[in-house]
C-alpha angles and dihedrals in degrees: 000000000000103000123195118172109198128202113245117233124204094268126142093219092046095052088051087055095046096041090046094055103073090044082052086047101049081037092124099026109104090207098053106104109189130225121260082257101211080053094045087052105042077054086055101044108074087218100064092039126095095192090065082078076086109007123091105193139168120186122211130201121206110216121189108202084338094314117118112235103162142028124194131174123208104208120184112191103203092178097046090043084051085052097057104016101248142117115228128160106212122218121203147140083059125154129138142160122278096276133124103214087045095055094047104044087055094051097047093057085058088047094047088036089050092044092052100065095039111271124141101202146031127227137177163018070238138164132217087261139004085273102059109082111271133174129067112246116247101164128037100035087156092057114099113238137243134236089258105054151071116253116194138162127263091248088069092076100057089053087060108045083038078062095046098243106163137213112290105162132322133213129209126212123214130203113209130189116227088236113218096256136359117291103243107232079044088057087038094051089061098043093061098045096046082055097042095052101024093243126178135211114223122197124186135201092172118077091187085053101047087047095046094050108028106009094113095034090057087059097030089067088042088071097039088055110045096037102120095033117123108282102000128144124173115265108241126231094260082055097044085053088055102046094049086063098044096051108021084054088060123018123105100253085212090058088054117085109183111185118209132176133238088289089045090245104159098248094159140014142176115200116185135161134193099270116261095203098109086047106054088044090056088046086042078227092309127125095193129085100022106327087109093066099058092041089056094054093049095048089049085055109263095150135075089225130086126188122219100229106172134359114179127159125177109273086246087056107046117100093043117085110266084124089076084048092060094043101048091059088047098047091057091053090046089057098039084059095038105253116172104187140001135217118227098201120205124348125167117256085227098049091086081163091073101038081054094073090064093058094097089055146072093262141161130190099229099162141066134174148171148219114209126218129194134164119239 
């Protein structure tokens, strides 16, 4: 094989290519579930994307006699290495053929790129921020994805571990079944803490008005909550900005349970939305011609499937049960639309806190995924 990895430019025709090759890859695989690809593109291109405010990144496209067999992305997360101390170089958006040389090669432009600028070791698979997808799968290779995570193939993890990368962290997926009706230390659970704190439940029909009154706050405890977890740095205001138009513009406001307490401060929340992951298999990622319809339906609620987008609950509050709280109000909307099942997307194998939560349901753990280490 004659290799050549090539540097991406900013270029709107480049980023197509390279975000094109994995859906030709997973063409024929009946788990793969594409990226929204304008989406895929405008996180790709630093211009479009808010988290460039402190990410530096280059993308790089293996081509084999002009065919491209490989994409790789070098993150540095300036925020995120200020924040530990370290100097780690992410890689993310990979995926290749099963090929030695190409693999290499891939992984040795993120190595020169990170040494360049003064890192000492390489992680991922990693986005730009906690709410890209991250972690290459290693269990559960026949399940079909989600919106909001990585699928590869089973021969990725031999590369790695070929290229002695090394265990950074691990998640872990759940399936849960929407049981018929509430479990009943679940409801009680609820019951007591709403009472004990003087909690209230708040529902929306308006986006405008969600937006308006708790927009920032959604994203605001999102940082609060998730602020030690692996990975994590805070969303700025430009990206809070950004992420109140992307979901608020499509999510299903009764899908969505915001807790608040006697002052109405925002203080817990569950976003979730019907998974679009049959839909963008049937689009291949693409809105035109005709991917808009089946991400409408899907939207409107024409699958048995919901995907767990966000839980996030205060630090004071986590660890009693305001969690119930959230899902009691949630599992009433699932059955009242006829999900079946949701998916619970990545949690970190160490954060027992939050498997806890799936102890009361019907539930399997059908997912697992990693994140790869390796000094430079």
């Amino acid at each position: 094989m004659s290799i050549y990895v090539h540097p991406i430019a900013s270029d709107r025709d480049q980023i197509s290519q390279y975000v094109q090759f994995p859906i030709d890859l997973y063409r024929d695989n009946a788990c793969y579930v594409p990226p929204l690809v304008s989406d895929q593109i405008a996180t790709l291109t630093p211009e479009d994307n808010p988290a460039s405010e402190f990410c530096e990144s280059q993308s790089f496209m293996a081509f084999d006699n002009g065919e491209p067999v490989g994409t790789i992305t070098a993150i540095i997360n300036k925020a995120y290495n200020d924040k530990t101390g370290l100097r780690q170089v992410r890689f993310g958006f990979m995926d290749f053929i099963d090929n030695d040389e190409v693999v290499d090669g891939l992984i040795d432009a993120v190595a020169a790129w990170g040494r360049e600028r003064g890192m000492t070791e390489m992680v991922g698979p990693l986005g730009f921020t906690d709410l890209d997808p991250e972690g290459m799968l290693i269990d559960g290779y026949d399940e079909m994805g989600t919106m909001a995570t990585i699928y590869n193939y089973p021969y990725y993890v031999r590369h790695m571990e070929r290229l002695g990368f090394e265990k950074e962290a691990d998640w872990v997926e759940f399936r849960i079944k929407v049981p018929d009706s509430i479990p009943e230390k679940h409801l009680r659970v609820g019951e007591i803490i709403q009472r004990k704190y003087g909690l209230k439940i708040k529902k929306y029909t308006s986006r405008s008005k969600i937006a308006r009154e708790y927009g920032r706050a959604i994203f605001e405890l999102v940082n609060e909550a998730y602020a030690d977890l692996f990975g994590f740095v805070p969303l700025t205001d430009r990206m809070i900005d950004h992420y109140i138009g992307v979901y608020l513009g499509v999510l299903r406001l009764e899908d969505v349970t915001l807790i608040t307490d006697s002052d109405d401060r925002l203080i817990a929340l569950g976003i979730a939305m019907p998974s679009l992951s049959q839909a963008l298999r049937k689009s291949r990622g693409r809105l035109l011609p005709f991917g808009w319809y089946h991400l409408l339906r899907a939207i409107k609620g024409h699958t048995d499937v919901v995907d767990l987008l966000l839980i996030a609950v205060k630090p004071e509050y986590q660890s009693k049960g305001v969690n119930a709280l959230i899902f009691n109000d949630l599992i009433a909307r699932f059955q009242a639309n006829g999900y079946k099942y949701a998916e619970s997307n990545v949690e970190l194998e160490s954060n027992e806190n939050v498997q806890k939560q799936w102890e009361y349901f019907d539930y399997r753990q059908h997912r697992r995924r990693r994140a790869w280490k390796k000094a430079l």
